[in-house]
C-alpha positions as semicolon CSV with decimal commas, in nm:
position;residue;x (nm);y (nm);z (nm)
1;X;-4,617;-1,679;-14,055
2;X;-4,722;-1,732;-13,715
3;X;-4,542;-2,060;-13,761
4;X;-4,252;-1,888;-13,784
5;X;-4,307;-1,647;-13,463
6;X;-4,374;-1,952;-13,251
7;X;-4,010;-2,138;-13,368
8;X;-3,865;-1,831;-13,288
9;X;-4,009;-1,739;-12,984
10;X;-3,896;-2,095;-12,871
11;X;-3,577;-2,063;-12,983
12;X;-3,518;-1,772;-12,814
13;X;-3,666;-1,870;-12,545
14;X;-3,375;-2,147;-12,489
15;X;-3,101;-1,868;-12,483
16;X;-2,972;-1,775;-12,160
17;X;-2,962;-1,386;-12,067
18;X;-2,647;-1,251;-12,194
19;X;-2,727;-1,403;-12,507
20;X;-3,037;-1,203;-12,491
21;X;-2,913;-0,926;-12,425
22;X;-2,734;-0,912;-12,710
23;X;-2,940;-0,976;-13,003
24;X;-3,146;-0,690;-12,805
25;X;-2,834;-0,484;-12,818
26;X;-2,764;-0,527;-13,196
27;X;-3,166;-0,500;-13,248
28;X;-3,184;-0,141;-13,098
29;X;-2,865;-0,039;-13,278
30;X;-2,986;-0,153;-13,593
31;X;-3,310;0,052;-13,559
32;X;-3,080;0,303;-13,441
33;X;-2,849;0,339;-13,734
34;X;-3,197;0,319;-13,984
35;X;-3,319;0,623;-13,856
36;X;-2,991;0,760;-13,860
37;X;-2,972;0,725;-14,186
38;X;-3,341;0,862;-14,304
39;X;-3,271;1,183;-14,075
40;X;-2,926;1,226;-14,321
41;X;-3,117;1,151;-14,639
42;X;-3,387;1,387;-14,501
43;X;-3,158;1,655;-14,442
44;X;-3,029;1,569;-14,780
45;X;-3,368;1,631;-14,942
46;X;-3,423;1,955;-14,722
47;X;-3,058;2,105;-14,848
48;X;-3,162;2,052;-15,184
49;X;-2,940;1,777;-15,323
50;X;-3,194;1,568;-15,418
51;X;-3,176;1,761;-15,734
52;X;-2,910;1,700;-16,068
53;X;-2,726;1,529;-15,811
54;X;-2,574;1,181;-15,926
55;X;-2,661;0,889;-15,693
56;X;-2,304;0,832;-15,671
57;X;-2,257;1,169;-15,498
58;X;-2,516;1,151;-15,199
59;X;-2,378;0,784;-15,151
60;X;-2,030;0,906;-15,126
61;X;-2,139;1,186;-14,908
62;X;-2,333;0,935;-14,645
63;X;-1,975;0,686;-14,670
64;X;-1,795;1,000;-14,579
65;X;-2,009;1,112;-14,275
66;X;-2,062;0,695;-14,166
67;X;-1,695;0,660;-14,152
68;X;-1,633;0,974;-13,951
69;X;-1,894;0,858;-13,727
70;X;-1,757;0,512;-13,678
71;X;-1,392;0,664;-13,606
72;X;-1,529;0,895;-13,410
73;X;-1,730;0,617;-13,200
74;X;-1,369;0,448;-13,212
75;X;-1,170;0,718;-13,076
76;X;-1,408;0,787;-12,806
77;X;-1,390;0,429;-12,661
């Protein structure tokens, strides 16, 4: 493991600065989107369709509000 820190740190080490910034970029919108997501399945869970709901459902339901999101995000750019 720490093998693996050190080949990375290297490697990243050798990028210049836009580069840098970004795999930071995509890093904090990654982590950004994840807790995203748990907040909707939380709010899920706290409305109560955690219960004799299909899977299928609450996964259509997050598509539905990810891709009004994204066109959203879209539109406003």
């Amino acid at each position: 493991m720490a093998g693996v820190v050190t080949s990375y740190r290297k490697a990243f080490s050798s990028f210049n600065r836009n580069a840098k910034l970004v795999l930071a970029y995509y890093a904090v919108v990654a982590v950004a989107n994840g807790s995203q997501n748990v907040l909707l399945n939380l709010y899920y869970l706290k409305a109560g369709l955690d219960r004799n709901w299909p899977e299928e459902a609450l996964r259509c339901l997050t598509e539905v509000y990810l891709g009004i999101r994204d066109a959203a995000q879209r539109w406003k750019d």
